[in-house]
C-alpha positions as CSV (number, residue, x, y, z in Angstrom):
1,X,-43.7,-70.9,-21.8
2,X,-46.8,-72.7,-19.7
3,X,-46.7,-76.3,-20.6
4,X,-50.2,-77.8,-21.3
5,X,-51.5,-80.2,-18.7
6,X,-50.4,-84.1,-19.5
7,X,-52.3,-86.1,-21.6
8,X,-52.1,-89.1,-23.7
9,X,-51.8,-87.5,-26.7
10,X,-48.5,-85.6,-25.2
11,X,-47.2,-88.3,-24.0
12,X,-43.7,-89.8,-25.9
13,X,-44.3,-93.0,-28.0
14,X,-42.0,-94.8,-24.8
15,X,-42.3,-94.1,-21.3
16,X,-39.5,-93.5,-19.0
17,X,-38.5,-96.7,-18.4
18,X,-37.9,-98.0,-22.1
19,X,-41.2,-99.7,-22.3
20,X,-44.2,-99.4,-24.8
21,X,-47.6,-98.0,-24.0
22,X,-49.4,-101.0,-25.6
23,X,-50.2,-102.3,-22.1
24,X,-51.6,-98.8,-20.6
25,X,-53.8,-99.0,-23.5
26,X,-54.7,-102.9,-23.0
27,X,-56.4,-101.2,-19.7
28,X,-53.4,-102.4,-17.1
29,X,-52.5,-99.8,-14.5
30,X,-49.0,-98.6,-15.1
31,X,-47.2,-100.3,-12.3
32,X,-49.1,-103.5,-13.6
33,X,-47.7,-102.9,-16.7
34,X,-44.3,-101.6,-15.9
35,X,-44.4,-105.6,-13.4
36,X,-45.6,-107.7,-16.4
37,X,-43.3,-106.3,-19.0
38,X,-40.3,-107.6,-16.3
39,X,-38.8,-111.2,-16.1
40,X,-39.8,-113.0,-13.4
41,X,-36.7,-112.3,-11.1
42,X,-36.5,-108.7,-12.3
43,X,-40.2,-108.6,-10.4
44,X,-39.0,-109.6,-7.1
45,X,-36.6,-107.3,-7.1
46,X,-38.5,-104.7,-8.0
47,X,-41.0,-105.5,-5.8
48,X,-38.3,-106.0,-2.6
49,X,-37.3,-102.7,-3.5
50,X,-40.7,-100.8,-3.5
51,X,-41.2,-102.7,-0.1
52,X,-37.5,-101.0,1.1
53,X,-38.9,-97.7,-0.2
54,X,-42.5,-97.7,1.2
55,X,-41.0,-99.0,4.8
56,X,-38.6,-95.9,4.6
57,X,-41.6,-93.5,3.9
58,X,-43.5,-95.0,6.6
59,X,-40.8,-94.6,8.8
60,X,-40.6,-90.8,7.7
61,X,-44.0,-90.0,8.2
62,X,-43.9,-91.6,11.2
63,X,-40.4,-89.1,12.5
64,X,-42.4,-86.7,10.9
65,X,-45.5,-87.3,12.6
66,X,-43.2,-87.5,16.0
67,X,-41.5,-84.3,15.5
68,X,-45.0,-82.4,14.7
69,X,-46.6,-84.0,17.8
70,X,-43.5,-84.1,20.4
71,X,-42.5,-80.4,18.7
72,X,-46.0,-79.1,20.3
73,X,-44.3,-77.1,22.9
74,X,-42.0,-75.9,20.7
75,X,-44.7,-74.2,18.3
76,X,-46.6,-73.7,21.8
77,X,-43.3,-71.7,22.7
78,X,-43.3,-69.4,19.0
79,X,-46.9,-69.1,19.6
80,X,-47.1,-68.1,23.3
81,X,-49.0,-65.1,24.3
82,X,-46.8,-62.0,26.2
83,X,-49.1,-61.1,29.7
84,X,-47.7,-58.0,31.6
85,X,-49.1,-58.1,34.5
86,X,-48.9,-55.7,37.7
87,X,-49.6,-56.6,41.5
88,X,-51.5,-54.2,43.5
89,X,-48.8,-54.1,46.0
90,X,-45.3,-55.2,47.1
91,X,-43.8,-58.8,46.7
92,X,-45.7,-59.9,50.2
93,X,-47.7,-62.9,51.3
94,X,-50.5,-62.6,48.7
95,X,-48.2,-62.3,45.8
96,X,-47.7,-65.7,46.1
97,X,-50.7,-66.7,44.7
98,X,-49.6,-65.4,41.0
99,X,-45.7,-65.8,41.8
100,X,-46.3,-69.2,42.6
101,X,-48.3,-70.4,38.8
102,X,-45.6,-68.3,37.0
103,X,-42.3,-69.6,39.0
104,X,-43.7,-73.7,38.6
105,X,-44.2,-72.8,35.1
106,X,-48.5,-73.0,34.8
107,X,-49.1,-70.6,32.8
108,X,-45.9,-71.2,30.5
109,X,-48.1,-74.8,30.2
110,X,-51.6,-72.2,28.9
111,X,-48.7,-70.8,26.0
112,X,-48.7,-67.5,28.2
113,X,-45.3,-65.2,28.6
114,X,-46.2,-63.7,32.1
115,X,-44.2,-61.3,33.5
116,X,-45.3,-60.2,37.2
117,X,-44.2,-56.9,38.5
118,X,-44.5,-55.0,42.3
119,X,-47.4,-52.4,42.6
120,X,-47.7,-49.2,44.4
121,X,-51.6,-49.2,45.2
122,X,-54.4,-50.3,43.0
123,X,-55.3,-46.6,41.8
124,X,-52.0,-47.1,39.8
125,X,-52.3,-50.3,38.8
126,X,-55.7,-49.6,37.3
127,X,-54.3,-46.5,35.2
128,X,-51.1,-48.5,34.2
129,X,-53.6,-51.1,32.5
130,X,-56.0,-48.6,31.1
131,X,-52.9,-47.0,29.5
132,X,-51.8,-50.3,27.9
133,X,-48.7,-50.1,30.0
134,X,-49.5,-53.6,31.2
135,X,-52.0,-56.1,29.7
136,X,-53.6,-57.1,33.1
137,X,-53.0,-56.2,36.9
138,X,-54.5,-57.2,40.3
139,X,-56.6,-54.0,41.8
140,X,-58.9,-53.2,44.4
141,X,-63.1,-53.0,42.6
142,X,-63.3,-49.4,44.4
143,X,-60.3,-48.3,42.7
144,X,-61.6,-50.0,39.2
145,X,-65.0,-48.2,39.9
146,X,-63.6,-44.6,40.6
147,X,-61.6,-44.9,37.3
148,X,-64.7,-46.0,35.0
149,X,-67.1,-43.0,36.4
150,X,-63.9,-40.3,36.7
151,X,-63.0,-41.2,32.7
152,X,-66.3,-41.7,30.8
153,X,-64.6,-41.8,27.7
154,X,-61.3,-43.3,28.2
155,X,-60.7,-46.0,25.5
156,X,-59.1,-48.7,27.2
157,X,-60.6,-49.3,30.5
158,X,-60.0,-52.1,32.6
159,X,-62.8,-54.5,33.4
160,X,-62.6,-57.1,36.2
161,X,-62.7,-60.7,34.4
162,X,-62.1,-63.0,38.1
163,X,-63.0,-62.0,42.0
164,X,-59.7,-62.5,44.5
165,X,-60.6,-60.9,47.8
166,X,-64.3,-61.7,48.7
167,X,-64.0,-58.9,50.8
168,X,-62.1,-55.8,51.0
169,X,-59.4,-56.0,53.2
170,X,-60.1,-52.4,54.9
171,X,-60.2,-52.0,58.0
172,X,-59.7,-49.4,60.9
173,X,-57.4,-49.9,63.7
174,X,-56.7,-48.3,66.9
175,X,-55.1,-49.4,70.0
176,X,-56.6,-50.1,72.9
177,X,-55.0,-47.6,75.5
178,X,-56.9,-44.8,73.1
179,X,-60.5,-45.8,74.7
180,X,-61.8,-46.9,71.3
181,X,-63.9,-50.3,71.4
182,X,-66.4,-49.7,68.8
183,X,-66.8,-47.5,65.7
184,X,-68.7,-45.1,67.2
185,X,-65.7,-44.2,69.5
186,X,-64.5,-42.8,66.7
187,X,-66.6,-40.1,66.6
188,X,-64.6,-36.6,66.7
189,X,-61.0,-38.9,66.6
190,X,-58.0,-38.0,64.3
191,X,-57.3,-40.8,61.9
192,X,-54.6,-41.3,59.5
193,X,-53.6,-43.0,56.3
194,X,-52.6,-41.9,52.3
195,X,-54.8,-40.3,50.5
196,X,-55.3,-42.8,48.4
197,X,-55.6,-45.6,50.9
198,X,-58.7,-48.3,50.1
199,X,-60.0,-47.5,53.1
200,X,-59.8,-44.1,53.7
201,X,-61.4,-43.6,50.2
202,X,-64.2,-45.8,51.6
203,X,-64.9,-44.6,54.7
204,X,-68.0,-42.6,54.7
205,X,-69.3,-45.6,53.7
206,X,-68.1,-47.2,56.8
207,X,-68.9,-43.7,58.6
208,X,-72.3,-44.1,57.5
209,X,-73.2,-47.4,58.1
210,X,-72.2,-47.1,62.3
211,X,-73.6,-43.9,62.4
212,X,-70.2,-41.8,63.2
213,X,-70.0,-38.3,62.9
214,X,-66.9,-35.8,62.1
215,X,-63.2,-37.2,61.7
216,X,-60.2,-35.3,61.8
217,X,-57.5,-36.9,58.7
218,X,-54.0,-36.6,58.7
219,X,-52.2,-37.5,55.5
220,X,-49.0,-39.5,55.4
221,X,-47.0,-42.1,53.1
222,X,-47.3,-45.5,53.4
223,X,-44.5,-46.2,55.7
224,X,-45.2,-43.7,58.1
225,X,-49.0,-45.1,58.9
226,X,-48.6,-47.8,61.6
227,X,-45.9,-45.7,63.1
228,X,-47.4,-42.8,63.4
229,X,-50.3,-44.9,65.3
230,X,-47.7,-46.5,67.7
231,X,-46.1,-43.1,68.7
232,X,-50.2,-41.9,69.3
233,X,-49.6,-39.4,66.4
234,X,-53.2,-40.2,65.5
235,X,-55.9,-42.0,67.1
236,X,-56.4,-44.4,64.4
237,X,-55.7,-45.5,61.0
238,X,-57.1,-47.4,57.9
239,X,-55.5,-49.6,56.0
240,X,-55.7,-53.4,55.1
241,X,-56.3,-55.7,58.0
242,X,-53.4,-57.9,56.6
243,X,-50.9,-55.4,56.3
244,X,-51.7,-53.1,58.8
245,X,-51.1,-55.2,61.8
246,X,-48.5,-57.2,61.3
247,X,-46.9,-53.5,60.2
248,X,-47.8,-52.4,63.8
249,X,-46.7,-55.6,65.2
250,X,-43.5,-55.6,63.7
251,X,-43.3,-52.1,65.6
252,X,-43.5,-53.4,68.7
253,X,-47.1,-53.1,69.1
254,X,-48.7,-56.3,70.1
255,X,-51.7,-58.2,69.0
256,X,-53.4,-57.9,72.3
257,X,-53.1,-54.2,72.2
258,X,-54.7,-53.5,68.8
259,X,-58.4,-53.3,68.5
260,X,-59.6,-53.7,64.5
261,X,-63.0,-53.3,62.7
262,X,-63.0,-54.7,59.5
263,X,-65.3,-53.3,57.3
264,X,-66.8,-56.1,56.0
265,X,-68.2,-57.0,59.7
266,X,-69.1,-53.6,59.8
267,X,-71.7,-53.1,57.3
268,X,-69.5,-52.2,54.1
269,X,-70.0,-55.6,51.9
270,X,-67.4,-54.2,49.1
271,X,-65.9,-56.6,46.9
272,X,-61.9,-56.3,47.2
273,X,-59.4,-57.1,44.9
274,X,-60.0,-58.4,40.9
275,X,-58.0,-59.9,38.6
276,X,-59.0,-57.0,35.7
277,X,-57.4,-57.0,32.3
278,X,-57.3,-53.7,29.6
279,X,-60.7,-53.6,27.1
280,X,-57.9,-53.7,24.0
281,X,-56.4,-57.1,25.2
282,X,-59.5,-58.9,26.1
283,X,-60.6,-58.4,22.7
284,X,-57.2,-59.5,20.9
285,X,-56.6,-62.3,23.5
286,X,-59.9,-63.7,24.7
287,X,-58.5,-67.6,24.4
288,X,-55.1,-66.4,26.9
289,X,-57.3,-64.3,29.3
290,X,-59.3,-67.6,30.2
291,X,-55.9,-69.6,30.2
292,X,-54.6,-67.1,32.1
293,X,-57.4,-67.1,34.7
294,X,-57.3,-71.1,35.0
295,X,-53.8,-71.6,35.6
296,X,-53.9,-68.7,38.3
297,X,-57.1,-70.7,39.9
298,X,-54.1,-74.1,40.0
299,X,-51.6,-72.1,41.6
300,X,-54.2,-70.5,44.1
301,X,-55.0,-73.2,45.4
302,X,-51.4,-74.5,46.0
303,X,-50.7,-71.3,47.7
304,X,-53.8,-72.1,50.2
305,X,-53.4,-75.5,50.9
306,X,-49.6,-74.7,51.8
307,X,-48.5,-71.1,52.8
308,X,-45.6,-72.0,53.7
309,X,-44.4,-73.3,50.9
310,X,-45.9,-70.9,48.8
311,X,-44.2,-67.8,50.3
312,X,-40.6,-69.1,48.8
313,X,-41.9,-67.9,45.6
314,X,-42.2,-64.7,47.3
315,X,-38.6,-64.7,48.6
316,X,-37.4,-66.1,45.1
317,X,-38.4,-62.4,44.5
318,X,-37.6,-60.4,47.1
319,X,-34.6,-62.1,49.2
320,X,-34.9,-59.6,52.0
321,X,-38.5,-60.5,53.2
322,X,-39.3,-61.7,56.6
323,X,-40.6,-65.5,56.0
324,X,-42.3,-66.2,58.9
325,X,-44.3,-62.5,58.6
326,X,-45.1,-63.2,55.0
327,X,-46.6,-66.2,55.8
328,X,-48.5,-64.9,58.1
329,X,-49.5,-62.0,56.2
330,X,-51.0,-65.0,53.5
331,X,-52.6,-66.9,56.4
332,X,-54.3,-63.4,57.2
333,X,-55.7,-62.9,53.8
334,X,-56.6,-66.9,53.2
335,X,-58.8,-66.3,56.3
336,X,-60.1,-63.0,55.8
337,X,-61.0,-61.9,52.2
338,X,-60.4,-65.0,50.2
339,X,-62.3,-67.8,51.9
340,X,-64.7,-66.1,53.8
341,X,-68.0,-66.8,54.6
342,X,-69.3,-64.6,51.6
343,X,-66.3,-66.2,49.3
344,X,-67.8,-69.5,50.3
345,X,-71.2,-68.6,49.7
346,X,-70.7,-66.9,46.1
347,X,-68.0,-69.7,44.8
348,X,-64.7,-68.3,44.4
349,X,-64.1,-65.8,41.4
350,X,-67.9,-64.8,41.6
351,X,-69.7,-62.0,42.5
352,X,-73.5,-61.5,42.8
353,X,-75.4,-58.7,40.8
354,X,-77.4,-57.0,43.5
355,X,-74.3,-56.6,45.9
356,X,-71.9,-55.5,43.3
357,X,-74.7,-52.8,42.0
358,X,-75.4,-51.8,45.6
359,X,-71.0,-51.0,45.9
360,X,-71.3,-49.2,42.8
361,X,-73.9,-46.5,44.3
362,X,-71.8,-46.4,47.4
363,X,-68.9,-45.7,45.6
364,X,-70.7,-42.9,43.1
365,X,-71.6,-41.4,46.6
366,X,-68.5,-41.7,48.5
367,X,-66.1,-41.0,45.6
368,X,-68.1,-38.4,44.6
369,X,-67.5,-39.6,40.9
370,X,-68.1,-37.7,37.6
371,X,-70.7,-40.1,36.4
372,X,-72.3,-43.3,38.2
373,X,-70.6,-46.6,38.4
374,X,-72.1,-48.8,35.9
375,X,-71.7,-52.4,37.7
376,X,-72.4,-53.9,34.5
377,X,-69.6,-52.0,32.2
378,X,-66.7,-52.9,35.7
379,X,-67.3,-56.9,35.4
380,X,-67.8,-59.4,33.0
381,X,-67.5,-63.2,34.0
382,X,-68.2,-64.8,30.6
383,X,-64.0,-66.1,30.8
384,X,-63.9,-67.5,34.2
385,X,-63.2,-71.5,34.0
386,X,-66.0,-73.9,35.0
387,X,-67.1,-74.7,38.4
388,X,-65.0,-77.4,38.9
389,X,-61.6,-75.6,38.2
390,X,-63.0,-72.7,40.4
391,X,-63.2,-75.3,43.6
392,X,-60.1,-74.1,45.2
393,X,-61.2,-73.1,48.7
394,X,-59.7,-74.9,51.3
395,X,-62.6,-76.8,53.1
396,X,-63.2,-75.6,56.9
């Protein structure tokens, strides 16, 4: 049976302690009453005993207090945020810029679970995230681009939320003993790489731009390119500058012998590689998607301002690595796509309107895409961190 609220009227003729309500009615507050209806010693000792009591509570809100305020990480822990993430690539000298936030615990710190896995080329990586097989990846913008026009109505694509490589990494290479010194010379040459190679994909914009005409391509997998260039197979190949030639050095090609044209010194100003993340968890997880992107921007810059160290996080991952080549390989990248002169110019993470609408229509034209690349619907920068946490660049 509910039990009316108390009142006076419902209240016994003596309290609980045995005395009589005449002095609540005389207009004393209880515990003024409960005092005065005491003997004088009786009130010290029930007043030494409410000060025993009210130290012990203080003390337990205070533990309390403690527990909620030092248990932070421990609720940051139940609350963390699970990230799947994919490289574009192999565990090699770049990798090291996520390895190394995720092994020294920076994004544990932004309540993030990351979890970092190998790539096998940024086409994949795109279609893994779009298909909500990982949350976010690292991809090449060509790749990202080809992907939005070639699946109109997909409904999970991948946008681009932070700008890595500056520049793409593409570049052709020959050697020297073929008699090409320029692009031109490639003119009517047999190149090679996979079919789904960044720069092979690219290339009639490259074609275009230094005025070359036919090219014979020979397909192959990845680790068949650079040797296939040694053994004069093929008169050239494409690839990423980084990888490419230490691949050829390690084949006993050397550096002297190997003549390279980037494409970003050769009139092809595409944007390389993005951090990108799936449309589904940028909604749910707007809050960890900028965590995400400033505790990557920390360990970035760690990774720059010491290679060498950085790479052990590479070989905490792969033991079989070649240290010295993967730093290298880092160096390589630092220099040429991720504080270039263009990085340095648009701020790190950043990308300018016209230039990314002017790759778009080169990419609609080269990749021959279903529909047009819509630069707007591929990027969207309202989660990058402020300027100050986007100064990583090491100064030259």
């Amino acid at each position: 049976m509910l039990q009316a609220p108390f009142s006076p009227s419902h209240s016994a003729s003596r309290n609980s302690l045995g005395h009589a309500p005449g002095a609540f009615e005389a207009g004393l507050s209880p515990g003024k009453a409960i005092l005065r209806s005491m003997g004088g010693s009786g009130r010290r000792k029930c007043l030494a005993g409410l000060g025993r009591i009210f130290a012990r509570g203080a003390l337990a809100l205070a533990v309390v207090g403690s527990v909620v305020v030092a248990g932070q990480p421990t609720v940051a822990h139940a609350q963390e945020t699970k990230v799947r993430f994919q490289l574009d690539w192999r565990f090699e000298g770049p990798s090291a810029l996520f390895l190394l936030p995720a092994a020294k615990g920076y994004f544990k710190e932004a309540r993030l679970d990351v979890t970092i896995d190998a790539g096998n080329g940024s086409g994949g990586t795109v279609t893994r995230v779009a298909s909500g097989t990982y949350d976010m990846g690292f991809a090449d913008m060509a790749a990202l681009m080809e992907f939005h026009a070639n699946n109109p109505e997909a409904p999970n694509k991948p946008v681009a939320v932070m700008m890595v490589y500056n520049n793409t990494p593409a570049a052709v290479m020959a050697l020297k003993k073929s008699g090409i010194t320029s692009p031109k010379d490639l003119s009517g040459k047999k190149l090679g790489a996979p079919v789904f190679d960044a720069g092979r994909r690219a290339f009639p914009v490259f074609q275009q731009a230094n005025a070359i005409t036919n090219v014979n391509w020979t397909a192959m997998d990845p680790p068949l390119r650079e040797t296939m260039l040694a053994r004069g197979d093929i008169d050239a190949i494409t690839g990423f500058s980084f990888t490419s030639l230490l691949n050829l050095e390690a084949r006993g090609v050397k550096p002297e012998e190997i003549v390279t044209f980037p494409y970003a010194e050769h009139g092809v100003k595409f944007y390389g590689n993005a951090i990108i993340v799936s449309d589904k968890f940028l909604k749910e997880n707007p809050v960890a998607v900028r965590a995400f992107l400033v505790a990557f921007a920390r360990g970035a810059r760690e990774a720059m301002a010491d290679p060498v160290a950085a790479i052990e996080f590479v070989k905490a991952r792969d033991g079989i690595i070649n240290t010295a080549l993967e730093v290298r390989r880092l160096k390589l990248a630092i220099d040429s796509v991720i504080n270039s002169p263009d990085a340095r110019a648009e701020g790190f993470g950043q990308v300018k309107t016209p230039r990314l609408g002017t790759m778009a229509n080169q990419v609609s034209d080269a990749f021959t895409t279903k529909t047009r690349v819509s630069a707007a619907a591929v990027w969207d920068d309202k989660y990058l961190p402020d300027a100050k946490v986007l100064d990583i660049l090491p100064r030259k």
